[in-house]
C-alpha positions, -999 to +999 in steps of 0.1 A: +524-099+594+506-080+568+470-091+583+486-076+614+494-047+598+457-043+579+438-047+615+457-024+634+457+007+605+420-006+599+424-011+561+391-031+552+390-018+513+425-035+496+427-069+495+462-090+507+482-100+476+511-120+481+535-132+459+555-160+480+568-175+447+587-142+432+578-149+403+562-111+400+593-095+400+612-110+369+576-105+354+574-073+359+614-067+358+612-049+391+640-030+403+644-034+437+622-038+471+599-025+476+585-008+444+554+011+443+537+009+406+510+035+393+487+014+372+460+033+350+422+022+343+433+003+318+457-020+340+490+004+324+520+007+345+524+042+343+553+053+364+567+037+395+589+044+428+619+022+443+619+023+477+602+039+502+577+063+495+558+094+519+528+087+502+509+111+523+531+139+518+518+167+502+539+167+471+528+131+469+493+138+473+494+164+442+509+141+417+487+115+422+458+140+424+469+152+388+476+118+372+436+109+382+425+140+370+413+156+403+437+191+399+428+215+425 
């Protein structure tokens, strides 16, 4: 489903991680499904969203502009 998913949006650049074990979420304590986590250069969570998320929305686009340091 996700390869699916890839080919027909052409996403070529991230690669597929899968987690068929669960273990990631009592690792990372996670909230609910799905969860969307920021993570810094430095491999940081630094803020995260439960549930969906329009991340092509405009207000969207400016936070994550500002949290990688490319303010217009």
């Amino acid at each position: 489903m996700v390869t699916k998913y890839y080919i027909s949006h052409h996403i070529t650049h991230l690669p597929i991680l899968l987690n068929p074990s669960g273990g990631i979420v009592t690792t990372l304590n996670v909230p609910g499904t799905p969860t969307t986590f920021l993570i810094d250069r430095q491999g940081r969570i630094t803020g995260f969203v439960e549930g969906a998320a329009d991340w092509d929305a405009p207000a969207s686009v400016t936070l994550l502009r500002q949290m990688i340091g490319q303010v217009e």
